[in-house]
C-alpha positions as CSV (number, residue, x, y, z in Angstrom):
1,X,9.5,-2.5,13.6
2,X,8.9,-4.5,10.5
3,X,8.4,-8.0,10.4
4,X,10.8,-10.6,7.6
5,X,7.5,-11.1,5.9
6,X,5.9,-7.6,5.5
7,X,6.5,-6.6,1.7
8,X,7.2,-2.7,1.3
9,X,6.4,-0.8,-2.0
10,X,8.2,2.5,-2.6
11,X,6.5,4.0,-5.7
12,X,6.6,7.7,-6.7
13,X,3.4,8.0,-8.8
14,X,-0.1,6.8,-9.5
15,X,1.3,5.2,-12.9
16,X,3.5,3.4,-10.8
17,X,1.2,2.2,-8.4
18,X,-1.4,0.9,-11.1
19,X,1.3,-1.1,-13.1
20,X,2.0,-2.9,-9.5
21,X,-1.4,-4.0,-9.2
22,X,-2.4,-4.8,-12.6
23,X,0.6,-6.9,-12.6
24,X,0.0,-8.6,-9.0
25,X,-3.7,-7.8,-7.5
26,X,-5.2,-11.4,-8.1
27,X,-1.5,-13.0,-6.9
28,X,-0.7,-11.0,-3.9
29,X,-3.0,-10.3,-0.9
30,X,-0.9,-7.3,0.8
31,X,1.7,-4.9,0.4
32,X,3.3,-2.3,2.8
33,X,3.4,1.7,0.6
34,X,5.9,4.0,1.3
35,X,5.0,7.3,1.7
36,X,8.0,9.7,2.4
37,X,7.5,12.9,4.5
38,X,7.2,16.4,2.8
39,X,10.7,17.5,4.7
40,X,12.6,14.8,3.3
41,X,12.5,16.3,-0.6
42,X,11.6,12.7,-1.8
43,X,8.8,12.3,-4.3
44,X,6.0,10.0,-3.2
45,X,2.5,9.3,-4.2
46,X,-0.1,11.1,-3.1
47,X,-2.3,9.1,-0.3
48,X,-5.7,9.7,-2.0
49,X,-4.4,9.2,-5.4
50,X,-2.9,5.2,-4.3
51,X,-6.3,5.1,-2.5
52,X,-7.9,5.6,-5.8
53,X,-5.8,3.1,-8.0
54,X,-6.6,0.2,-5.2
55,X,-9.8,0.6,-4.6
56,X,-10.3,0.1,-8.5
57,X,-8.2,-3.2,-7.9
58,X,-10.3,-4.4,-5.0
59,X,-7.8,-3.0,-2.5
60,X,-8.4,-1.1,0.3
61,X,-6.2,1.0,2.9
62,X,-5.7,-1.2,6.2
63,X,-3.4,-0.1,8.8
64,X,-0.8,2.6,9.3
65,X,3.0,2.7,10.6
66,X,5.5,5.0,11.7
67,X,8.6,3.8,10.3
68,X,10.7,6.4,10.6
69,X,10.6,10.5,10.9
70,X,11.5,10.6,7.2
71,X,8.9,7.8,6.5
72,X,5.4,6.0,7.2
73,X,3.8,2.7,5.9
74,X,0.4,2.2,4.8
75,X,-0.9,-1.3,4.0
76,X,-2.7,-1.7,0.8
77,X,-4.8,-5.6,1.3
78,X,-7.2,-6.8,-1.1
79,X,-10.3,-6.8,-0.3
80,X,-11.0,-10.4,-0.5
81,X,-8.3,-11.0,2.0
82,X,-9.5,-8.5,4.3
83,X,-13.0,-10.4,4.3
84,X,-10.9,-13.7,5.4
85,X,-9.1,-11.7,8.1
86,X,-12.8,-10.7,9.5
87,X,-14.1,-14.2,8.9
88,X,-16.2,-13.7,6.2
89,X,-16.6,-15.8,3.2
């Protein structure tokens, strides 16, 4: 299902999420989150907490993915690049 060129990010907490972007919001324009289901007994972070910590980057939630049963993606885009996507300057 995924594409060579989609970049996934497995993080397990907020802190973890927030050192990614204040190390790469202004370089990269999108990145895949891992979020790992409840049944599998892996820790992930918490949807509305990585909404949080992009949204103070200029991120944004885009799209959605089942990857697996144990697993779904999330895509995480700046908000600048989403504005390109739409056409907007």
């Amino acid at each position: 299902m995924r594409s060579k060129s989609m970049k996934t990010l497995d993080v397990q907490t907020q802190e973890q999420w927030r050192k990614w972007l204040e190390k790469y919001h202004d370089s990269e324009s999108e990145v895949w989150l891992i979020f790992h289901k409840r049944h599998t007994g892996r820790e992930s972070i918490v949807y509305s907490d990585a909404l949080d910590e992009a949204l103070c980057f200029g991120w944004i939630d885009s799209a959605k993915r089942q990857e697996t049963k144990d697993r779904r993606l999330e895509e995480a885009i700046s908000l600048l690049s989403a504005g390109r996507k739409l056409g907007l300057k």
